[in-house]
DRENKOLSE-910164 format. One line per 2 residues: number of its first residue (from 1); their letters; for each residue x negated, y, z negated of N, C-alpha, C, O. Coordinates in pm, 1 decimal, decimal comma. Atoms other than C-alpha are relative to their C-alpha. Last residue first. Layout:
! residues N
NUM) A) X/Y/Z/X/Y/Z/X/Y/Z/X/Y/Z  ...
This chain:
! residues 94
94) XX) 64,4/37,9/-122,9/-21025,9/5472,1/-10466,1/29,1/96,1/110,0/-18,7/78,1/222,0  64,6/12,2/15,5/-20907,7/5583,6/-10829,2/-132,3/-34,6/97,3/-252,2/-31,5/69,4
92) XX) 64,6/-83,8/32,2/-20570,9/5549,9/-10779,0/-120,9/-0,6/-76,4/-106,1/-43,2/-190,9  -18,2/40,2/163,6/-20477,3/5269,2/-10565,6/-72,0/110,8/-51,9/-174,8/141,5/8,4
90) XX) 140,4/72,9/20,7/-20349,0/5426,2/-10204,8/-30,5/0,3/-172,0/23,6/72,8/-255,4  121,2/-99,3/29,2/-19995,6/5543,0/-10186,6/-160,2/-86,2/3,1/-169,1/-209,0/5,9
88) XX) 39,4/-21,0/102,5/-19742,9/5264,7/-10058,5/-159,7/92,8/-39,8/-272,8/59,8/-4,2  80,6/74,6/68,4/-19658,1/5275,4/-9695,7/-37,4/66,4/-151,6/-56,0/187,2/-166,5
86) XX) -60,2/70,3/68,3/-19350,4/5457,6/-9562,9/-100,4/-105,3/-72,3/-45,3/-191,0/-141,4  -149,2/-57,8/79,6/-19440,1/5796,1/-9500,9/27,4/-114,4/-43,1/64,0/-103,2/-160,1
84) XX) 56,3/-89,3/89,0/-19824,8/5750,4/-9304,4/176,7/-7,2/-117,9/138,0/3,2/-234,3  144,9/77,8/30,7/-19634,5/5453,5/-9087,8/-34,3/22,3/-187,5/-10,5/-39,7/-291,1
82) XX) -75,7/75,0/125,9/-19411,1/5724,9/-9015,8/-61,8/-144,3/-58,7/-72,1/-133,4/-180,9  -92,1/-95,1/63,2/-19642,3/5917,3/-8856,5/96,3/-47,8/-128,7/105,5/-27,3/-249,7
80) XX) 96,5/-9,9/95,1/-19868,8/5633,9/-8682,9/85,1/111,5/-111,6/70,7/68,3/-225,9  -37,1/89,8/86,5/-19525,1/5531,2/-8532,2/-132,6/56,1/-127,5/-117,3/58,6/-249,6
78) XX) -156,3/-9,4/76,4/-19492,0/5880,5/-8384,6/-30,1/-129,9/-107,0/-16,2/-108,7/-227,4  50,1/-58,2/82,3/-19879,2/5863,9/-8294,2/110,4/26,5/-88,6/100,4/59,6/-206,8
76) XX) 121,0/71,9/95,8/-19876,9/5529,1/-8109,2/4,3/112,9/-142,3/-21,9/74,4/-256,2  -45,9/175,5/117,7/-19553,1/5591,2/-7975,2/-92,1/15,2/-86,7/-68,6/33,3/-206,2
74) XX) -113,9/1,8/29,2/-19662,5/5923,5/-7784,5/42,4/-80,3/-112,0/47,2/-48,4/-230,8  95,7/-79,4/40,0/-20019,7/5774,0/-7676,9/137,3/62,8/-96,2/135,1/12,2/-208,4
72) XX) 61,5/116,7/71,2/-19825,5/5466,7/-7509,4/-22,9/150,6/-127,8/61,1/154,1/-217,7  -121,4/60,6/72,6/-19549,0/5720,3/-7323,6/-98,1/-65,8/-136,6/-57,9/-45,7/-251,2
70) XX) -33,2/-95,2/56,1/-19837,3/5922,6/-7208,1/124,8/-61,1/-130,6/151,0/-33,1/-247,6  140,6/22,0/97,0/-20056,8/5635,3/-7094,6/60,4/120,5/-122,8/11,5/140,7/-234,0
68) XX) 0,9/121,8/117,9/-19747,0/5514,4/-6912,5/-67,3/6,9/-129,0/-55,2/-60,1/-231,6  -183,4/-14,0/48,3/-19689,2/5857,3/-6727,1/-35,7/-125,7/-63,9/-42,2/-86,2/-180,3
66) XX) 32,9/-118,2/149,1/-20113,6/5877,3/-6704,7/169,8/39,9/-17,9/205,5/142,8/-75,2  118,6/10,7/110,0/-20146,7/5554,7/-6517,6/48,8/85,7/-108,8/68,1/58,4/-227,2
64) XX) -87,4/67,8/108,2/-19854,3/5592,2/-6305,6/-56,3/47,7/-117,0/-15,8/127,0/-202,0  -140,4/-30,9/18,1/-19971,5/5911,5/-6158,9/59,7/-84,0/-112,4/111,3/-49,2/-218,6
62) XX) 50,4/-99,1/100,7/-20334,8/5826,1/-6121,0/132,9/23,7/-74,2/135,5/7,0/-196,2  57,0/47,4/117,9/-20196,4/5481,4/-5919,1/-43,9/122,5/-141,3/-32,2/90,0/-259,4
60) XX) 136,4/8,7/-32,4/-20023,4/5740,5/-5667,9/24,8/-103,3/-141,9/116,6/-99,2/-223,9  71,5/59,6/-70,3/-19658,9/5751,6/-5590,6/-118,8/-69,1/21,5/-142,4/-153,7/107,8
58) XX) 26,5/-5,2/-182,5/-19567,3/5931,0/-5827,7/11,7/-97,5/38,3/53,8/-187,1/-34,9  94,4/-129,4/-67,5/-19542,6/5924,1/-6188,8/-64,3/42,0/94,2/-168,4/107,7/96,0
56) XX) -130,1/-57,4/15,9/-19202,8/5647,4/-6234,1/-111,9/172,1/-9,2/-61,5/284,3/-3,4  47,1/-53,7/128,6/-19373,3/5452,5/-6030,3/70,6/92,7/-39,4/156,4/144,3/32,3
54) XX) -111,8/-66,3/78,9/-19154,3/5265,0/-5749,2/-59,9/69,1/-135,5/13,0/57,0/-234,0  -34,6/-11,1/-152,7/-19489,5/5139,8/-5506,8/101,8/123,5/-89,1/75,4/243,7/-89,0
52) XX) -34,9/-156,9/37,6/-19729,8/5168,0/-5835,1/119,2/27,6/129,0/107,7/139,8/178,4  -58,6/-48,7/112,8/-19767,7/4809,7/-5852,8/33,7/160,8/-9,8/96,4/211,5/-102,7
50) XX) -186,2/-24,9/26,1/-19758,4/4711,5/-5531,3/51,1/49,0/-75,4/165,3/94,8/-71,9  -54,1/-97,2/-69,6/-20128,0/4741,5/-5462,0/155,7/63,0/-33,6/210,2/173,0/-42,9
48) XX) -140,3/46,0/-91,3/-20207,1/4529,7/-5726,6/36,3/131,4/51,4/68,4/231,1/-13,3  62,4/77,1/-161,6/-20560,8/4640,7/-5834,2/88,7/-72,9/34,3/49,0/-170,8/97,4
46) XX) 17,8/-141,8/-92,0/-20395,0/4968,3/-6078,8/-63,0/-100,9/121,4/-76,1/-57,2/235,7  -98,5/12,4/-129,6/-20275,1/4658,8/-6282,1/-36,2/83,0/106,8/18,3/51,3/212,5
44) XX) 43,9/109,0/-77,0/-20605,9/4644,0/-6464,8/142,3/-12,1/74,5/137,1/-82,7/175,3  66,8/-29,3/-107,9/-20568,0/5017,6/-6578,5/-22,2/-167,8/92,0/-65,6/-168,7/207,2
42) XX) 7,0/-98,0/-104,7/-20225,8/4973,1/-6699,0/-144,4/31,9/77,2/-138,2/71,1/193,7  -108,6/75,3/-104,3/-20296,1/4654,6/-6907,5/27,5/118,3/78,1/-47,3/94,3/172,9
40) XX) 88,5/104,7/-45,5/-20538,3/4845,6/-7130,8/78,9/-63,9/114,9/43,0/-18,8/223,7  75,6/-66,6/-57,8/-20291,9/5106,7/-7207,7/-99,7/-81,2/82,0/-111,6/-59,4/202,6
38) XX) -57,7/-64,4/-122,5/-20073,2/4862,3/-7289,4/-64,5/37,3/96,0/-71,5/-10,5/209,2  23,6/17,5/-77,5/-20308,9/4742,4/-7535,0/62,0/-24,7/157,5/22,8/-85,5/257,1
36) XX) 149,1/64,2/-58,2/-20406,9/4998,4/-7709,1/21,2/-136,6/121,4/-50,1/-139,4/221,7  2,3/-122,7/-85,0/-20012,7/5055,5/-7760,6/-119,7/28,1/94,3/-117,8/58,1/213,7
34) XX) -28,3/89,1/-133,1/-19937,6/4671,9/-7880,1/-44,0/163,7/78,6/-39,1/160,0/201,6  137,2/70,7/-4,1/-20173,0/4751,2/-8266,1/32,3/-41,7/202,4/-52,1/-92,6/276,2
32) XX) 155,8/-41,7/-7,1/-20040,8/5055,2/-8306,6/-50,9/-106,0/31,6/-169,4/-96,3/63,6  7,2/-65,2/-161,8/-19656,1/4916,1/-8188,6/-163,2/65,8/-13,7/-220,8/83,6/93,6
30) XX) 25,6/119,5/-143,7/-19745,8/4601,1/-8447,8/31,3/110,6/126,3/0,8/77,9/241,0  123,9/42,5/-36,6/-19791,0/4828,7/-8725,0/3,7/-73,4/171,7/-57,6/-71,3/278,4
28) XX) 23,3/-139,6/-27,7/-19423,0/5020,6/-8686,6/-190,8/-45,1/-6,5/-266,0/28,5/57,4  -28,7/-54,5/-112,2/-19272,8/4702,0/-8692,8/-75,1/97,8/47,2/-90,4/102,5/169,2
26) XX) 56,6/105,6/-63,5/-19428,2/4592,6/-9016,9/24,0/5,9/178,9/-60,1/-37,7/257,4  128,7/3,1/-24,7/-19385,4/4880,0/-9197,0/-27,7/-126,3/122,8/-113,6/-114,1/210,1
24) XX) -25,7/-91,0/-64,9/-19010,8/4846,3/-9231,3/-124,4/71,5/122,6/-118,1/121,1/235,1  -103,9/-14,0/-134,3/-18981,5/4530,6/-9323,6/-16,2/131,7/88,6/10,0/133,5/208,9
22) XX) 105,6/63,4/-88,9/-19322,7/4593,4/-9574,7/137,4/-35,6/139,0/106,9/-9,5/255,3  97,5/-68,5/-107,1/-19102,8/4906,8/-9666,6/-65,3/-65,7/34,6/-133,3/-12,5/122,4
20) XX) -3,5/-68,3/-116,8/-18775,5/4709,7/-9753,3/-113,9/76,1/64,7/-110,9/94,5/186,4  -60,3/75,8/-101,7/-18896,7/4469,1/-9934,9/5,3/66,1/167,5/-39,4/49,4/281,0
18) XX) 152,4/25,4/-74,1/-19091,7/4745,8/-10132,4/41,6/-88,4/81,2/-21,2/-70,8/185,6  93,6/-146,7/-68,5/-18745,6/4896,3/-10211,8/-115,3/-87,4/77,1/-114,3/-107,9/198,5
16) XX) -55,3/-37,0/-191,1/-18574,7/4521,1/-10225,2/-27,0/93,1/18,7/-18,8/109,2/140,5  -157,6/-36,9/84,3/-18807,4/4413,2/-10599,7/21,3/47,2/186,7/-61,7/55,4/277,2
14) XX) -81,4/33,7/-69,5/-19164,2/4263,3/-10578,3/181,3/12,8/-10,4/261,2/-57,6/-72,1  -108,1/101,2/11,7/-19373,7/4418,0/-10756,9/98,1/1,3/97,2/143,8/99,1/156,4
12) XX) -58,6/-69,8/134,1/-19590,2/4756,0/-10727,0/143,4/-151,0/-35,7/257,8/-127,4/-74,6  80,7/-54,0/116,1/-19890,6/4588,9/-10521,6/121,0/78,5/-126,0/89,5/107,1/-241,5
10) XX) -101,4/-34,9/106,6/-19633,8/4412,4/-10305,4/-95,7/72,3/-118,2/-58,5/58,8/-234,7  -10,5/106,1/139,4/-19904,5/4219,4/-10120,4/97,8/54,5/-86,6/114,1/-13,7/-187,8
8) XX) -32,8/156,4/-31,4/-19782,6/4378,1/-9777,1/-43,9/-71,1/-125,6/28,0/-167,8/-150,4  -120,8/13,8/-52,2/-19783,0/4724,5/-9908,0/50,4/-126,1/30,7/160,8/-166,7/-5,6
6) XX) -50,9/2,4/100,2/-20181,7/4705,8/-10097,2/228,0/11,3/9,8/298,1/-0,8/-90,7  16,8/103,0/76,0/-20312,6/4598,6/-9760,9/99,9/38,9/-156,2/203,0/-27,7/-166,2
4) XX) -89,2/111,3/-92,9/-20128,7/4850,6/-9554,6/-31,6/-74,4/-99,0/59,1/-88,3/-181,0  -129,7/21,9/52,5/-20258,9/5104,1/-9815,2/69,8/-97,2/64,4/170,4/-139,1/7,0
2) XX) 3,5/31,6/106,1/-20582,7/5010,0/-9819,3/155,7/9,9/-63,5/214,0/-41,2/-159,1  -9,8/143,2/20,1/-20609,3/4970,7/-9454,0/33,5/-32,5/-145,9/64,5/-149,0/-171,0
């Protein structure tokens, strides 16, 4: 958080590098913060029958579940990845 926070205030001035990494950053927060709740939204669909008719992991509700949960889990850790690469160091001393 210390580096998100210190990325979005511009802690090294405001010039088009750091422009570019809160642009860049900012995408790549919002899939950690939409991946949780994907996941979340896949188990409360599992009480529409219909929903799993065309799944793309069977047939069964278990199936979807864990082909969506795979995709979510996937994202979450790629974006967490670069994330880690484009945010400003943490303040030294903390």
């Amino acid at each position: 958080m210390r580096r998100l926070s210190r990325t979005i205030r511009f802690a090294d001035g405001l010039s088009v590098p750091n422009l570019a990494r809160v642009m860049a950053a900012l995408p790549l927060v919002l899939v950690l913060v939409y991946a949780p709740v994907r996941m979340g939204a896949q188990i409360s669909s599992g009480l529409d029958p219909n929903a799993t008719v065309n799944a793309w992991g069977g047939p069964t509700y278990f199936g979807a579940l864990l082909a969506h949960w795979l995709d979510a889990i996937v994202s979450f850790y790629v974006a967490a990845f670069l994330l880690s690469h484009v945010l400003l160091p943490a303040a030294s001393g903390h």
